[in-house]
N, C-alpha and C positions, 0 to 999 in steps of 0.2 A: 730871620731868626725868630723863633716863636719865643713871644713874653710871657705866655703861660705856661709855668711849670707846673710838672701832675702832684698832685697831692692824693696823700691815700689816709685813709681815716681808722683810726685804731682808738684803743679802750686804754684808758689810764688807768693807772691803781686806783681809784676810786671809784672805778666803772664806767667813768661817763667817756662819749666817744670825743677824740678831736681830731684835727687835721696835722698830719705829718707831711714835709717831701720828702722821707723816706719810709720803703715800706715795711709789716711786721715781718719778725723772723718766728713768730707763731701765729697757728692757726687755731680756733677756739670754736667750741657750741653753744651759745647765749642758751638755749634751753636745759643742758646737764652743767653749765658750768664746767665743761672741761679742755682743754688746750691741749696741742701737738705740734709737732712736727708740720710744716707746710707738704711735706710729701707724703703723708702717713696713708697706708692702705685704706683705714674704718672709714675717715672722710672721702676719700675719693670716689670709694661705693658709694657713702651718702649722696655725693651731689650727682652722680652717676644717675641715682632712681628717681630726681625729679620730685620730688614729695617737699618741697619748700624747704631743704636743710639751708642754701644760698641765703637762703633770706634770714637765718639766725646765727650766720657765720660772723664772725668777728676777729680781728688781728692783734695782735700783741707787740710792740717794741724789745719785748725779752721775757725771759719766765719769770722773773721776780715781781713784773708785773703783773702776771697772768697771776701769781699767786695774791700778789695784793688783792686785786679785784677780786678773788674769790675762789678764781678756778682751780678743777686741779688736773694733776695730767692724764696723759690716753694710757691705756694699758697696751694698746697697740704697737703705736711709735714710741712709746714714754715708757719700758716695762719697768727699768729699775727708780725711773721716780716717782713712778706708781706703788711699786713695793715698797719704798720707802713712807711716801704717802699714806699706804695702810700701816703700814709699821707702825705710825705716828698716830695711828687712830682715825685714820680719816673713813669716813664714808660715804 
């Protein structure tokens, strides 16, 4: 039986990263500050082209966190809480 269980590391409402055994159910840009869907098309291209998106990716335990920490959502995978989002003034 293995004693090491996986741990996977996500961002708190505060920003800073910890360790979870369970992993996000979003996926985020540390550079735009924005979160989605784990399956969203814009990321996938992103990490597709190789140009270090990986290395500024970050996960989320749920969207209200994502929003704590700051982010906001993809227009991609997120369109109406994105609309919403500008609605609300966001930029």
């Amino acid at each position: 039986m293995d004693t090491l269980a996986r741990r996977y590391t996500l961002i708190g409402p505060d920003g800073t990263r910890y360790s979870s055994p369970t992993k996000g159910t979003l996926g985020g840009y540390r550079k735009e500050r924005r979160y989605g869907r784990l399956d969203c098309k814009a990321a996938r291209r992103a990490l597709a082209t190789g140009r270090g998106y990986e290395q500024q990716r970050v996960f989320f335990a749920d969207e209200a966190t994502a929003i704590a920490a700051g982010y906001r959502p993809c227009s991609v995978c997120m369109p109406a809480e994105y609309a919403a989002w500008k609605a609300r003034g966001g930029k």
